[in-house]
C-alpha positions as CSV (number, residue, x, y, z in Angstrom):
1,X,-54.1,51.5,-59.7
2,X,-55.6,54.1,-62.0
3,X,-54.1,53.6,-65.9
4,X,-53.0,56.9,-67.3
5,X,-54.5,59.4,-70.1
6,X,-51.3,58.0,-72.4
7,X,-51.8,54.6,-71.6
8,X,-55.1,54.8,-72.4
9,X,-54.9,55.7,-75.5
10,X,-52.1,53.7,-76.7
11,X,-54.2,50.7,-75.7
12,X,-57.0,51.9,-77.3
13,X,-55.1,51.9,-80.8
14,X,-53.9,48.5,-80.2
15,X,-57.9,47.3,-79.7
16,X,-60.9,46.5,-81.8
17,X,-64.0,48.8,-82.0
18,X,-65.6,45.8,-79.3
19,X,-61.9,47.0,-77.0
20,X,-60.7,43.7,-77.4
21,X,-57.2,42.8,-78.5
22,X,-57.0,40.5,-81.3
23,X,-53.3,41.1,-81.9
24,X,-50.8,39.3,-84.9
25,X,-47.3,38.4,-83.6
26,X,-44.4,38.3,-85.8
27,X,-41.7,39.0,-83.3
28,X,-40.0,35.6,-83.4
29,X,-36.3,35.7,-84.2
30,X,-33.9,32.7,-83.4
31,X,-36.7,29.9,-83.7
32,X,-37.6,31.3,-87.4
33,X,-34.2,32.0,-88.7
34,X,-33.7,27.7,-88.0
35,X,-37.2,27.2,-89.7
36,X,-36.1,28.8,-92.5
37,X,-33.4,27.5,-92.5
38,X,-34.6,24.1,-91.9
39,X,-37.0,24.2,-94.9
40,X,-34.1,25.7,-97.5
41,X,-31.6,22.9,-96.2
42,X,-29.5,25.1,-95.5
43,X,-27.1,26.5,-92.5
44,X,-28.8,28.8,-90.3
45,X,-26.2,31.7,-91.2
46,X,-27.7,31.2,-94.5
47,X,-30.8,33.1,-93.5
48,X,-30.1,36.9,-94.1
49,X,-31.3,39.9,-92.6
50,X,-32.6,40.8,-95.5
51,X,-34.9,37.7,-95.9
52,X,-35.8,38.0,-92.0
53,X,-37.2,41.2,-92.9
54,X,-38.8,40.1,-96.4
55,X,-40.5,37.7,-94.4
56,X,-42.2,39.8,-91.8
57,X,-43.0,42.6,-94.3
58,X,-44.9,39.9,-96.3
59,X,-47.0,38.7,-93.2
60,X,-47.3,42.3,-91.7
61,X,-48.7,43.7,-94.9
62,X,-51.4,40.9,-95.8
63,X,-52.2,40.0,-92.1
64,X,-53.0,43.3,-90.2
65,X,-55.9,44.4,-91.9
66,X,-57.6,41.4,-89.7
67,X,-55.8,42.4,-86.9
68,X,-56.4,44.5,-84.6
69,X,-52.2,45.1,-83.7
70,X,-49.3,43.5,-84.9
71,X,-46.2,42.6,-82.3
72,X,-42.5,43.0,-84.1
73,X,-39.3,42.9,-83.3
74,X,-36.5,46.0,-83.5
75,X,-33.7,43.7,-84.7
76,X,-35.2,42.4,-88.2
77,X,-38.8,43.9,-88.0
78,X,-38.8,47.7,-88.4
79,X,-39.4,47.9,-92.2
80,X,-41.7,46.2,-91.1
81,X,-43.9,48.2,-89.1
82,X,-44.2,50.4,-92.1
83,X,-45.9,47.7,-94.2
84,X,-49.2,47.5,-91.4
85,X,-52.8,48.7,-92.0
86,X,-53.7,51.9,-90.7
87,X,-55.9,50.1,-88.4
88,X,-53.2,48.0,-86.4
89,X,-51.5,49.3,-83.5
90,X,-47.4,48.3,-82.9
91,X,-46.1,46.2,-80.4
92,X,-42.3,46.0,-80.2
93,X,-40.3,43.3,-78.4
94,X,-37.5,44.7,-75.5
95,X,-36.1,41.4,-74.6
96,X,-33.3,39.5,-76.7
97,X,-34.3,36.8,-78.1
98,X,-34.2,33.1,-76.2
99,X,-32.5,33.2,-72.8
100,X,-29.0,32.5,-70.8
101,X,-27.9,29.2,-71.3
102,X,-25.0,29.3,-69.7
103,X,-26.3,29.1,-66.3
104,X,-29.2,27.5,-64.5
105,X,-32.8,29.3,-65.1
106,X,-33.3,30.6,-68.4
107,X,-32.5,33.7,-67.0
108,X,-33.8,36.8,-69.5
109,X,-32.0,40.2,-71.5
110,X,-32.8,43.0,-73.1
111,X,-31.3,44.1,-76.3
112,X,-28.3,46.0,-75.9
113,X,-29.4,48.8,-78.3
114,X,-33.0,49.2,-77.5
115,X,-34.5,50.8,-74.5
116,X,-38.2,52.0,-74.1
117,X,-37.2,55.7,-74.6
118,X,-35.9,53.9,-78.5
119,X,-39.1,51.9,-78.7
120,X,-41.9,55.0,-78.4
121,X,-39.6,56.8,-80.5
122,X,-39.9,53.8,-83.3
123,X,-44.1,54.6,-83.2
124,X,-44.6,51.5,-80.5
125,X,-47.9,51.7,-78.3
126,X,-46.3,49.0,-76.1
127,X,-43.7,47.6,-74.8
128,X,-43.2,43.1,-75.0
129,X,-41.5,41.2,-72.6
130,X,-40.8,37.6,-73.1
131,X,-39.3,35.3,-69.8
132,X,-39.6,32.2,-69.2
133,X,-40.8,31.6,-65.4
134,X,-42.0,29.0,-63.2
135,X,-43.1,29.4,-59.4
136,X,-41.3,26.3,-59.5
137,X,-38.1,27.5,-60.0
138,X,-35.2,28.0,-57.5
139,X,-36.3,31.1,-55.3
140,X,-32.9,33.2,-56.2
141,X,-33.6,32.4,-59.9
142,X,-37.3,33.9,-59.4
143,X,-35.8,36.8,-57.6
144,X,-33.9,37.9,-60.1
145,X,-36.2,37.8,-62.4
146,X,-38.6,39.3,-60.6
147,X,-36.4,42.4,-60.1
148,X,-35.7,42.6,-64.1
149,X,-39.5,42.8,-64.7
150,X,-39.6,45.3,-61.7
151,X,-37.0,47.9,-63.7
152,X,-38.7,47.0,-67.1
153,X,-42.1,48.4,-65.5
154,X,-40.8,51.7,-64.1
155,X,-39.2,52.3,-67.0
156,X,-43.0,52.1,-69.1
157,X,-43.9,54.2,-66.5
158,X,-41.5,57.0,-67.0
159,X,-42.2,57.1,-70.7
160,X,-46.0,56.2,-70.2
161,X,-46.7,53.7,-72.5
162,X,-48.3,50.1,-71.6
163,X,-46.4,47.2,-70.2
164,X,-47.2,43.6,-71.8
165,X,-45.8,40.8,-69.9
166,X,-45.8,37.4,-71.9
167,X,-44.4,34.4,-69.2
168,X,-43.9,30.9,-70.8
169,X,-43.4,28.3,-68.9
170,X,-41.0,25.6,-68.2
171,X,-39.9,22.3,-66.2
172,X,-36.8,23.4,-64.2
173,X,-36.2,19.6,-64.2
174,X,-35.9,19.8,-68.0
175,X,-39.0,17.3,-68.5
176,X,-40.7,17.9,-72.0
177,X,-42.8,21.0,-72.3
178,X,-45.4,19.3,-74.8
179,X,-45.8,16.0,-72.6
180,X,-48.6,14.4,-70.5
181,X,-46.5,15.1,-67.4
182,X,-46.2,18.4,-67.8
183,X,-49.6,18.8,-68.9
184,X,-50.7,17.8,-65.7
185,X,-48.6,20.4,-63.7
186,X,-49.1,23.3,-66.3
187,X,-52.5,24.7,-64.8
188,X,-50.6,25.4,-61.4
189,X,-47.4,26.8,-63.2
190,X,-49.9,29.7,-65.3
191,X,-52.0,30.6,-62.3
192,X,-49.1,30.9,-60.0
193,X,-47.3,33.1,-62.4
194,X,-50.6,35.5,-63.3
195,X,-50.9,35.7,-59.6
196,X,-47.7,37.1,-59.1
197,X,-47.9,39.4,-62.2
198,X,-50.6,40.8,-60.7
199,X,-48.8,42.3,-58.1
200,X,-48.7,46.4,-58.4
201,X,-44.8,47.0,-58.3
202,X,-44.3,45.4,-61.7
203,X,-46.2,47.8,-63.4
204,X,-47.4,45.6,-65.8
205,X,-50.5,46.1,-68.0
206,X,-51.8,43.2,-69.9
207,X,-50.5,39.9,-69.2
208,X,-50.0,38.0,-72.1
209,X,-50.5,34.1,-70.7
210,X,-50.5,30.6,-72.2
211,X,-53.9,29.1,-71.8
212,X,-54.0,27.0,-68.6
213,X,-54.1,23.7,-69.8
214,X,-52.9,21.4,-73.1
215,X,-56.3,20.8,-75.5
216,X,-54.5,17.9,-76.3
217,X,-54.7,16.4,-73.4
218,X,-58.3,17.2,-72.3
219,X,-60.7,14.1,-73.0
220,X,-63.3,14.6,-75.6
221,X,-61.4,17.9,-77.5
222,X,-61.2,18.1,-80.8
223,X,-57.4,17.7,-81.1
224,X,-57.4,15.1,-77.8
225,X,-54.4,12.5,-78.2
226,X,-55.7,9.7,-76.2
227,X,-54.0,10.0,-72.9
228,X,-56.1,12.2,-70.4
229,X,-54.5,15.1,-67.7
230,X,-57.9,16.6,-67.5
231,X,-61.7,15.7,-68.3
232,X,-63.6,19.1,-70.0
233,X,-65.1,20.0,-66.7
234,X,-61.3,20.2,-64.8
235,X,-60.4,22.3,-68.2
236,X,-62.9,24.8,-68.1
237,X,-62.7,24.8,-64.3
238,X,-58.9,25.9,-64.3
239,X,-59.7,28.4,-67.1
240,X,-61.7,29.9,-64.9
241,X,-59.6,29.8,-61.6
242,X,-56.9,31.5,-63.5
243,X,-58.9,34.3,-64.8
244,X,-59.9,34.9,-61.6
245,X,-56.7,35.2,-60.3
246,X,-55.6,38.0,-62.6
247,X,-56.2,41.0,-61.7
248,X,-54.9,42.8,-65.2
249,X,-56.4,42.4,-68.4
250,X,-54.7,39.0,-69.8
251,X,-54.7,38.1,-73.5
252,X,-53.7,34.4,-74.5
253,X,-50.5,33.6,-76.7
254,X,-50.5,31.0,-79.0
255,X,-47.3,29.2,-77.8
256,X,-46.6,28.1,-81.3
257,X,-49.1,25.5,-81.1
258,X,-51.3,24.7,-84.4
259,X,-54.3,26.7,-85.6
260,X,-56.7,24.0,-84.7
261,X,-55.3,23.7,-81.2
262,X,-55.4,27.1,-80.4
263,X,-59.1,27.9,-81.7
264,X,-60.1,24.5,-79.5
265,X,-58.2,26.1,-76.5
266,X,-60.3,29.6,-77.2
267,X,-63.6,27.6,-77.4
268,X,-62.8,26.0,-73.7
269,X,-62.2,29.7,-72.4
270,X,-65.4,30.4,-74.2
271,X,-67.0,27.3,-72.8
272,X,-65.7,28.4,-69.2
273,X,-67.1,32.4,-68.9
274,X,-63.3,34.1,-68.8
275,X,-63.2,37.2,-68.8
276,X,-59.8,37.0,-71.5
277,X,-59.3,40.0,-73.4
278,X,-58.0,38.9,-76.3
279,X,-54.9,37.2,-78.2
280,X,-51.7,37.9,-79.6
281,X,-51.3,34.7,-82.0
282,X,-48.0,34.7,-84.0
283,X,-47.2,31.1,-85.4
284,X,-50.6,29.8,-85.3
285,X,-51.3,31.9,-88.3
286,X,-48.2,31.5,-90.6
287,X,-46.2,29.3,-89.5
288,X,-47.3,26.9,-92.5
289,X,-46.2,29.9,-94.8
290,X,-42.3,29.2,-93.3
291,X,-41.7,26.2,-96.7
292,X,-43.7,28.3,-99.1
293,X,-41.2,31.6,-98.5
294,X,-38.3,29.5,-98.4
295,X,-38.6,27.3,-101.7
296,X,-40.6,29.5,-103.7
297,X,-40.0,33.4,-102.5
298,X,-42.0,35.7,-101.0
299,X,-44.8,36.6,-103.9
300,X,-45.7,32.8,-103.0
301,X,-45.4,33.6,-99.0
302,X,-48.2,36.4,-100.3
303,X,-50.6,34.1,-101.8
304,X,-50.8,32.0,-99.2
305,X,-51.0,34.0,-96.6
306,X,-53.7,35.8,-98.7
307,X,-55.8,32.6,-98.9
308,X,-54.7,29.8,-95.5
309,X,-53.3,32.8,-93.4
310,X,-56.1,35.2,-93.7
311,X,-58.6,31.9,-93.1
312,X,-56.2,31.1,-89.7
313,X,-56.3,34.7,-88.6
314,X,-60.3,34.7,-89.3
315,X,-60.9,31.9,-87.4
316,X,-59.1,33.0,-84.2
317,X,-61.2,36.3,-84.3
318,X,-64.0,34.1,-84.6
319,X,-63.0,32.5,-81.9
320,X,-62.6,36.0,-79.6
321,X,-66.1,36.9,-80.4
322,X,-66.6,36.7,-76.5
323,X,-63.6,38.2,-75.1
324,X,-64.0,41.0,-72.9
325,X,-62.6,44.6,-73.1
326,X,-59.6,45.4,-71.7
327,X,-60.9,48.2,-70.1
328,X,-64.1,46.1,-68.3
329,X,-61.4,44.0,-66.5
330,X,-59.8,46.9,-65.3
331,X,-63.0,48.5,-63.9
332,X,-62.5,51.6,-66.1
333,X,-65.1,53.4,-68.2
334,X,-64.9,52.8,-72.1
335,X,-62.4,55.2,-73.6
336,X,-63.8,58.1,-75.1
C-alpha cells in the first residue's frame, strides 16, 4: 500500500538525516510513578503530577538533541514536548496506561480524553499504541484485540498521520516473562505477532517490536547468564526470520531491559543483516536517573542525564549505525 504525502513527511521529521529512527521514549506512566516512588520510600500517591512532569521535562530537554524523536505521553508529558530540540520529532501515546485486569487477557484502552484528531492537534507526527499480545492467546481474546488495532488504524488514516504499533509479549499461562522458559518460546511469540501486524487492514506503519530473542540467554553474549535457550547462530537466525516476516518498517523497543543488554541485542541484529529501522529506547537510557531525581531533585536528574544518559543514548546510536531507512523497507524512494 502506497504511504501518503502527510505520512511521509511526518515520518520524515521523526528520522535521522541517514532516515533511520533512533527515537527516545519517555511515555511510561504507572511503572515510573512506583519507581519513584519506590526510591523516595514513599506511597505511590505521593508522586505528583507535577513531579511526573518535572521528570520528563528533565529527560526530554537533555536527551533529544541525540535523538532523533522523543515518544510522550498526553496525561503527564505535554509540558513536556515543549522542552525537545528542534531536531526531534513527537510521538504521543493513545492507549491508557497497563491493561484490564479484571478479566482474562490483558485486554487494551485508550484514554478517555484523547483521540487522534486531539493528538495532531497537540503537534504529534504519530500516533503510539501499546498491547500486550500473544498468538498464543485465547482466539476471542486476539479477536478483540485485533478489532481495537483495526479502528485505531482507520482512525490515523482519516487524520493522515502514521500509525506505530508497539506489541509486548506475554505468557497467557502467567509463566515469568524474564525466564529461560519463556526465552525459549519468545522468538515464535514476536514473529507470529509482526506477521500479523503486517496485514494491510490494520493500517499500521512502523511496528515497534521486542527483539526476537533474550541476550541473556544466548551462549557466548556479553550479558549471557549461564543457562542456554539459543546458541549465537539460532539468535541471529531468528533475527533474521523475523525481519523477513515484516513487511512494515519495524524499529526495536527496549522493553525496559538494561543498556548493556539492549546494545548486545542491536549488535546480534547487526551480526544477522536485518533490515531494522531503528529504535525507540525509553528506560534503557534513564532509568538509572529514577534514585538521582527522587533523593536529590531534578538539577541532579540533569547532571546525570547530561553525563550517563547522554553516554546510554550515544551508545544505542552507535549501535544503529546499520539500520536501514524506513523508507528502503517500504520500497519507496527517499523523501525529497
Amino acid at each position: 500500500m502506497k504511504m501518503s504525502e502527510g505520512k511521509l513527511k511526518h515520518l520524515k521529521a521523526l528520522s535521522n538525516h541517514a532516515g533511520v529512527i533512533a527515537a527516545a521514549a519517555m511515555d511510561q506512566r504507572g511503572s515510573l510513578q512506583k519507581s519513584l516512588a519506590s526510591a523516595r520510600g514513599v506511597d505511590k500517591k505521593e508522586i505528583t503530577h507535577e513531579m511526573m512532569s518535572e521528570f520528563k521535562t528533565a529527560v526530554t530537554k537533555v536527551l533529544t538533541p541525540h535523538a532523533s524523536a522523543i515518544l510522550l505521553d498526553p496525561e503527564f508529558g505535554l509540558e513536556a514536548r515543549l522542552a525537545r530540540s528542534k531536531n526531534a520529532g513527537l510521538l504521543l501515546a493513545y492507549e491508557l496506561s497497563g491493561y484490564d485486569n479484571t478479566q482474562p487477557g490483558r485486554l487494551p484502552d485508550l484514554l478517555p480524553h484523547v483521540s487522534v484528531k486531539r493528538i495532531v492537534d497537540w503537534g504529534a507526527d504519530a500516533v503510539k499504541i501499546l498491547i500486550y499480545y500473544t498468538p498464543f492467546e485465547d482466539a476471542k481474546i486476539n479477536d478483540i484485540k485485533h478489532a481495537f488495532i483495526e479502528r485505531i488504524g482507520a482512525e490515523c488514516q482519516t487524520y493522515d498521520i502514521p500509525f506505530f504499533l508497539e506489541f509486548v509479549g506475554y505468557d497467557p499461562k502467567g509463566g515469568d516473562e524474564k525466564g529461560f522458559e519463556y526465552a525459549k518460546a519468545k522468538p515464535e511469540i514476536v514473529k507470529k505477532s509482526m506477521e500479523e501486524f503486517s496485514k494491510p487492514q490494520y493500517f499500521v506503519d512502523v511496528l515497534k517490536v521486542e527483539v526476537p530473542i533474550n541476550a541473556e540467554f544466548v551462549e557466548g553474549s556479553a550479558v549471557y547468564k549461564g543457562q542456554t535457550a539459543y546458541t549465537q547462530a539460532e539468535a541471529k537466525a531468528h533475527f533474521r526470520t523475523a525481519a523477513e516476516i515484516a513487511k512494515k518498517p519495524f524499529i526495536y523497543l527496549s522493553a525496559g531491559v538494561s543498556n548493556a543488554q539492549f546494545v548486545e541485542s542491536l549488535r546480534m541484529a547487526t551480526e544477522a543483516g536485518t533490515d531494522f529501522s531503528g529504535v525507540l529506547c525509553g528506560r534503557a537510557t534513564w532509568k538509572e536517573g529514577i534514585p538521582v531525581y527522587a533523593k536529590s531533585g531534578v538539577k541532579a536528574l540533569e547532571d546525570w542525564l547530561s553525563k550517563e544518559g547522554v553516554k546510554n543514548i550515544n551508545a544505542v546510536n552507535d549501535a544503529i549505525k546499520s539500520a536501514t531507512p524506513w523508507y528502503a523497507k517500504l520500497g519507496a524512494p527517499v523523501p525529497a
